[in-house]
C-alpha positions as CSV (number, residue, x, y, z in Angstrom):
1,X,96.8,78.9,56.2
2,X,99.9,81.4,56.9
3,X,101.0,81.6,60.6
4,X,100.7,85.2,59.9
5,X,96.7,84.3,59.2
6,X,96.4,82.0,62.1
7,X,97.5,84.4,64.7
8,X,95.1,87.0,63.8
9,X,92.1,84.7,63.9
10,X,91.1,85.4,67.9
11,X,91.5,82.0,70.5
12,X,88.8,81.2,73.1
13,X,90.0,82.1,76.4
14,X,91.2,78.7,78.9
15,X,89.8,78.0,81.8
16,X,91.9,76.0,83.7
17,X,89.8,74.5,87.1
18,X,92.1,73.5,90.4
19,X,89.7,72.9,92.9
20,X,88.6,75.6,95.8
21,X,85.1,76.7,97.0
22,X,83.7,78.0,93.9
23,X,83.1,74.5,92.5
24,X,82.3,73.1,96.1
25,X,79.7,70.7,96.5
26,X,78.3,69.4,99.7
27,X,79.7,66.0,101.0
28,X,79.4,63.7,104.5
29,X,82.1,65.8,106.1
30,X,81.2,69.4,105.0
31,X,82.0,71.5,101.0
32,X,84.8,69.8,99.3
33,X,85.7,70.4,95.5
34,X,83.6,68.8,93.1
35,X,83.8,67.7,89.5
36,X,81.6,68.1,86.7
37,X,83.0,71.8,86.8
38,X,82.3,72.7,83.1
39,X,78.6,71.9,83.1
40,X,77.7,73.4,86.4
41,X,80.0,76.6,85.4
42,X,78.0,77.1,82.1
43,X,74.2,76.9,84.2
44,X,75.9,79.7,86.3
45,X,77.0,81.9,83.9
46,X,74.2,81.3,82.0
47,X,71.6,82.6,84.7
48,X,73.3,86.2,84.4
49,X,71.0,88.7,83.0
50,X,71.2,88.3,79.1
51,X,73.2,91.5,78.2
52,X,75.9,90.1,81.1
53,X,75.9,86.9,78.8
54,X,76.5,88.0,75.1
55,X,79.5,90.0,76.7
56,X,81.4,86.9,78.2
57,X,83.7,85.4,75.1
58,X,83.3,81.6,74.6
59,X,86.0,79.8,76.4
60,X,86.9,76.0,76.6
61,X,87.2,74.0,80.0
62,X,90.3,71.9,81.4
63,X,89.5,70.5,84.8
64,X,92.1,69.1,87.4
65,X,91.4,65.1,87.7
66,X,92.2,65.9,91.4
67,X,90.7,69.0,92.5
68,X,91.9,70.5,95.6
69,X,91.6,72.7,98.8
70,X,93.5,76.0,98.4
71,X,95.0,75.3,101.7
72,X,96.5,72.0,100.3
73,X,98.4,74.1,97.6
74,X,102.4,73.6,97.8
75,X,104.9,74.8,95.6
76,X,104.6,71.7,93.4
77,X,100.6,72.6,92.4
78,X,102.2,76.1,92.0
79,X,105.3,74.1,89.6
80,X,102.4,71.7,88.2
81,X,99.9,74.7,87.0
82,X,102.8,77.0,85.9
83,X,103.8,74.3,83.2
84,X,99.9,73.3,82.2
85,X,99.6,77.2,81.1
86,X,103.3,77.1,79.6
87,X,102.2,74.4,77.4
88,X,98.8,75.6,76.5
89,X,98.6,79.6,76.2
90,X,99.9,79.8,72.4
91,X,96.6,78.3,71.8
92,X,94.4,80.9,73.8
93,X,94.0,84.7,74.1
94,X,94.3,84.2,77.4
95,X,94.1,81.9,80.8
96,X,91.3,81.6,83.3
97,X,92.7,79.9,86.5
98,X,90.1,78.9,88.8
99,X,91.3,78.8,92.5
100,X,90.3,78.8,96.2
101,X,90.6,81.6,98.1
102,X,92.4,80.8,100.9
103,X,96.2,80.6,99.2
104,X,95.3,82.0,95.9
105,X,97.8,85.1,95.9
106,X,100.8,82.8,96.6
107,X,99.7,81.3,93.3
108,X,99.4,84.0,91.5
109,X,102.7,85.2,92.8
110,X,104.3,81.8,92.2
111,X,103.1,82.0,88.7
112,X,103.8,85.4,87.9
113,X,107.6,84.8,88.4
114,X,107.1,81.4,86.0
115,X,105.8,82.6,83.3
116,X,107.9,86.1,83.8
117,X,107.2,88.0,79.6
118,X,103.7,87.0,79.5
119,X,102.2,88.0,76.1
120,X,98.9,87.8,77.2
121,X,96.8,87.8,80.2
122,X,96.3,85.0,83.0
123,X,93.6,86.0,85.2
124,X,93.1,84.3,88.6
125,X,89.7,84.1,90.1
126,X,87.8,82.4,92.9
127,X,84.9,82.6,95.0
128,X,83.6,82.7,98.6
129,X,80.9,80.7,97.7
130,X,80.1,77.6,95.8
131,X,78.3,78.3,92.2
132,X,75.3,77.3,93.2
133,X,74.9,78.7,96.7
134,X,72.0,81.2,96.6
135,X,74.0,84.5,96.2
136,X,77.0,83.1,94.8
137,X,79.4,86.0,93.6
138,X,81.3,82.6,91.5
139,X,79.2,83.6,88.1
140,X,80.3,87.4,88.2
141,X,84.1,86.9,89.4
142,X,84.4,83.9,86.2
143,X,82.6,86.3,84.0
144,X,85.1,89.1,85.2
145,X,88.0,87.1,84.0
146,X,87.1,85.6,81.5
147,X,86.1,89.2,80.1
148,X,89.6,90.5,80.8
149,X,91.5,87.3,80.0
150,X,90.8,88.4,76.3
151,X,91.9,91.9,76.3
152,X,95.3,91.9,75.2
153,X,96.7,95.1,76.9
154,X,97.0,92.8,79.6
155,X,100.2,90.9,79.6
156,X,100.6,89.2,83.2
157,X,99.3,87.4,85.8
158,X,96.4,89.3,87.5
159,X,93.8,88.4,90.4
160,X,89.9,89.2,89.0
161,X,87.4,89.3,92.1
162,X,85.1,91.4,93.7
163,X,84.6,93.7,90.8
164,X,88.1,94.5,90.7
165,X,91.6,93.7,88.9
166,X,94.6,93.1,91.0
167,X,98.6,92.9,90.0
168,X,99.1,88.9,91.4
169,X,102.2,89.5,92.7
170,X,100.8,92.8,95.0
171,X,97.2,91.1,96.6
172,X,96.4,89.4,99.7
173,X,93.5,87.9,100.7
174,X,92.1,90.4,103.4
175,X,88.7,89.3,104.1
176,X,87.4,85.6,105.4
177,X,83.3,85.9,104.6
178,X,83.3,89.9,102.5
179,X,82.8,89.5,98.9
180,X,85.6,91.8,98.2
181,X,88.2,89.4,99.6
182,X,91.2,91.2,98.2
183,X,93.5,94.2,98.2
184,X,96.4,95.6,96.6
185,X,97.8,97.8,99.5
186,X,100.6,99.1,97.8
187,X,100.0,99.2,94.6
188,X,96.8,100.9,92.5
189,X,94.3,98.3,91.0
190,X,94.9,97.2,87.2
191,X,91.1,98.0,86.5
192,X,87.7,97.1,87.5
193,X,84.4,96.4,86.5
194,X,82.9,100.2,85.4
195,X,78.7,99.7,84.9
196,X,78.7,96.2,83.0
197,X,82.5,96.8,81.6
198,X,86.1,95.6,82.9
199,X,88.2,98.8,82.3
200,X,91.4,98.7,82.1
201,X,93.4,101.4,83.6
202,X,96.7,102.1,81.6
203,X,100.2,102.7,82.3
204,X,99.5,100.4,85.2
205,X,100.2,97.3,83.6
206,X,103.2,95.6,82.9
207,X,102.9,95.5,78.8
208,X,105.1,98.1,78.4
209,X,107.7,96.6,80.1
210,X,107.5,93.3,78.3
211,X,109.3,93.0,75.5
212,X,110.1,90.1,72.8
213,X,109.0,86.0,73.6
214,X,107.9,85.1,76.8
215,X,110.9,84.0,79.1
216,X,109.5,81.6,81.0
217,X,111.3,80.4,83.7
218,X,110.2,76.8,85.1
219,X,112.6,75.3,87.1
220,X,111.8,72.4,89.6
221,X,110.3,73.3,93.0
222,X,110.4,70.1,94.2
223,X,113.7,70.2,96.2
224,X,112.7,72.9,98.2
225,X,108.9,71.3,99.0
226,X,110.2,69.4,102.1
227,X,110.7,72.9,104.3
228,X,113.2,74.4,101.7
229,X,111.9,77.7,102.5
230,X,110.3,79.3,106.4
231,X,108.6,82.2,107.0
232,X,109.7,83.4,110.6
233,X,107.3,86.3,112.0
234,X,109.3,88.5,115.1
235,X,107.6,88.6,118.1
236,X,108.5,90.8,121.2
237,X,110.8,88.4,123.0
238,X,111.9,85.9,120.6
239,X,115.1,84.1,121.1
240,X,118.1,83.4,119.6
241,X,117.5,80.0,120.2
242,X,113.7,79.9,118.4
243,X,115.3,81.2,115.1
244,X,118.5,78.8,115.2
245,X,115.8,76.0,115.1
246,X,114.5,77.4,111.8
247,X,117.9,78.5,110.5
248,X,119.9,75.6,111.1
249,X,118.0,73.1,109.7
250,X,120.3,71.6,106.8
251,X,117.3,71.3,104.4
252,X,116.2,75.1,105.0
253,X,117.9,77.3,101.8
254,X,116.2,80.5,102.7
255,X,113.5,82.9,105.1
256,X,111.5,85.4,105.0
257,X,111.4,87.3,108.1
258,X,108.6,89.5,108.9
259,X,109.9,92.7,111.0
260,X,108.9,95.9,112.8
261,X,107.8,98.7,111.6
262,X,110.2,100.1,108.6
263,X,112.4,97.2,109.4
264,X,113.5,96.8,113.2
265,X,114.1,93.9,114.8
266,X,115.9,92.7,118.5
267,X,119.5,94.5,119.2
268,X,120.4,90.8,120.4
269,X,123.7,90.1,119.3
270,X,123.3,86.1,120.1
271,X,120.5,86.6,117.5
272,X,121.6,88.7,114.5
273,X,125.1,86.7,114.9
274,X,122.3,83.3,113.6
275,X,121.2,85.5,111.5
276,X,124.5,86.2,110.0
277,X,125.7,82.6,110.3
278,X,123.2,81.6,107.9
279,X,123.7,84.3,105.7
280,X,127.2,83.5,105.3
281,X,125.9,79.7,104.4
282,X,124.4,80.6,101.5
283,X,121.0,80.7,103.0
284,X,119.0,83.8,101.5
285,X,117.4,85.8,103.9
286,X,115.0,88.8,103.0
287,X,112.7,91.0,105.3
288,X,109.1,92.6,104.9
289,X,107.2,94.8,107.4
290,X,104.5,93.1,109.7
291,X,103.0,96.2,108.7
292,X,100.6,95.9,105.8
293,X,101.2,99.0,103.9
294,X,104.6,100.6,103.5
295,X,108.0,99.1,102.5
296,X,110.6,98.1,104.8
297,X,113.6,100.3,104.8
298,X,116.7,98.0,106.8
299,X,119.2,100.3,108.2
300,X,117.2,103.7,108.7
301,X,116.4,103.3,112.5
302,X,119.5,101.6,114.5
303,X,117.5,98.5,115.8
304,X,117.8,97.9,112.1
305,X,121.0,98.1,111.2
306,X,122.1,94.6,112.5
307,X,119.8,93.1,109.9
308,X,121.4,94.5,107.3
309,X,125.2,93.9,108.9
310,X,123.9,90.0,108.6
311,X,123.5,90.4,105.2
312,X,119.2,90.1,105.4
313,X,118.0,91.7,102.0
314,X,115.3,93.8,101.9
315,X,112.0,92.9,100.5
316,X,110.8,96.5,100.3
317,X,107.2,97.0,100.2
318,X,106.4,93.3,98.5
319,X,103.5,91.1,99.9
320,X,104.3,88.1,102.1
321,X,103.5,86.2,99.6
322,X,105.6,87.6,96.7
323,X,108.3,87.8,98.9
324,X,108.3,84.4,99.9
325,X,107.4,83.0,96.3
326,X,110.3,84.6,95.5
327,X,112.3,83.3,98.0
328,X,111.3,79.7,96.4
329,X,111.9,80.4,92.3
330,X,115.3,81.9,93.2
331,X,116.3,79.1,95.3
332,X,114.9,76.5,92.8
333,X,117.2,77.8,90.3
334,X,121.3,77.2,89.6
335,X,122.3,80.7,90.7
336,X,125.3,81.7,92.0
337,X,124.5,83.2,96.0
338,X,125.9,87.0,94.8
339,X,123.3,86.6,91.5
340,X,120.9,85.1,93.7
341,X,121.0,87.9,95.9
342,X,121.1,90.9,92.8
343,X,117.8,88.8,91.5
344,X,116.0,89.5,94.3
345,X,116.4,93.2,95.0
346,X,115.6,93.4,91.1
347,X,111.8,94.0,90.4
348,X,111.3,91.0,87.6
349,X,107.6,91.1,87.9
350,X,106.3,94.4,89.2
351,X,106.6,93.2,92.6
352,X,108.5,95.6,94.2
């Protein structure tokens, strides 16, 4: 059979299982992830009303042999995953990541900035229940992605939950019990589910963007898994002294700092001269808004204006976890510090 032939003939979607409550059973010491996923995720999808069930594409089933937490993710589960879809997706129409809740948007982040040219989509979904809690939304969130992960308008990594499509690199978990655990705040939704359909909204997406093979880029996160990277939140009083102890530390290589407002921060010379100590080290510094919908402008109020004289980059209006996901693939790679820096004030992604 030609290639030509081959590639027209359509692939069963992957669903690629990491752990998280969704496939949760109960244990001695409370829900931890259980195995057995691809069984027990077939009885679940097939107790959906039989219309719901003709609609969702076959798929095939690869399951973690060590099944995790979400909060026990680290960059290397993010490195780990990132290279299981970059050797597998030529096969499929698409990839189904299932994920806890808890730190699935820095995975999606992470990944979108992997597998940056994505031909096709990769869907991340959860659940705030195990499958077979009594009212489990599990079933309809898999059967979301699964539904999208075939349409091939969609050509990056995207979050499916609640009834609704979300850019990866612009969600955060907002919600610790609702069923609609995610937003987008900056940033429209890439569709939703419409009556029984997932709709697709265009010109949102990133296909048009996207041109040529996929450039993956996969480089080794493990150098920067022993506190390469810190996330440093201001707080009305904080000292020179409290951000040296991040800062100095010879293993740290970059931080995000999470300002004021538009991007204010202390008029403390002791503390924007650390600042631009470790600037000057190579370390890459970038700031975000404690404010969860705007973008951080550096420089427009004067309690600003030191930040940017340190040489802290602006993260715009990018999600905490983009902007730090970021941070970590940039830092991972052999860049010189002025590319370094150019590469993160350039959207690669559509985060910012």
């Amino acid at each position: 059979m030609s290639t030509h032939a081959a590639a027209s003939i359509p692939s069963p979607p992957l669903v690629i299982y990491t752990g998280g409550t969704l496939g949760m059973v109960a244990g001695e010491h409370g829900l931890a992830p259980g195995g057995d996923i691809e069984a027990r995720l077939s009885r679940a999808l097939g107790a959906l009303p039989a219309e719901r069930r003709a609609a969702i594409p076959d798929h095939e089933v690869l399951a973690f042999p060590d099944p995790i937490d979400s909060s026990a993710a680290t960059s290397r589960v993010w490195q780990r995953l990132a290279g299981e879809i970059a050797e597998r997706y030529r096969d499929h129409a698409g990839i189904v990541v299932l994920h806890g809740t808890d730190t699935l948007a820095w995975t999606a982040s992470s990944l979108a900035y992997q597998l940056q040219g994505l031909d096709r989509p990769v869907v991340v979904t959860g659940a705030m229940q195990p499958l077979e809690a009594e009212g489990s939304d599990a079933a309809d969130n898999v059967e979301l992605a699964l539904r999208f992960a075939v349409n091939p308008a969609l050509q990056e990594v995207a979050i499916a939950f609640g009834g609704r499509l979300l850019r990866g690199v612009r969600a955060r978990k907002w919600q610790t019990r609702d069923a609609a655990a995610f937003v987008s705040p900056n940033y429209p939704l890439l569709g939703e589910r419409v009556g029984m359909d997932p709709i697709l909204y265009p010109g949102r997406s990133l296909a048009r963007q996207q041109r040529g093979a996929p450039r993956f880029e996969l480089p080794d996160y493990a150098p920067l898994a022993d506190g390469g990277v810190a996330r440093i939140v201001l707080w009305p009083g904080i000292t020179a002294r409290q951000v040296a102890a991040w800062l100095e530390d010879p293993a740290l290589k970059g931080a995000l700092l999470e300002v004021w407002g538009a991007g204010n921060a202390p008029e403390d010379p002791a503390l924007l001269g650390v600042l631009a100590e470790a600037s000057g080290q190579g370390k890459l510094l970038a700031a975000i808004s404690q404010c969860p919908h705007g973008s951080v402008g550096i420089g427009h109020y004067a309690a600003g204006r030191g930040l940017h004289a340190a040489g802290v980059l602006t993260a715009d209006a990018m999600t905490p976890e983009a902007a730090l996901t970021k941070l970590v693939h940039l830092l991972a790679q052999p860049l010189a510090d002025d590319e370094r820096r150019r590469s993160f004030l350039t959207p690669l992604v559509g985060e910012r």
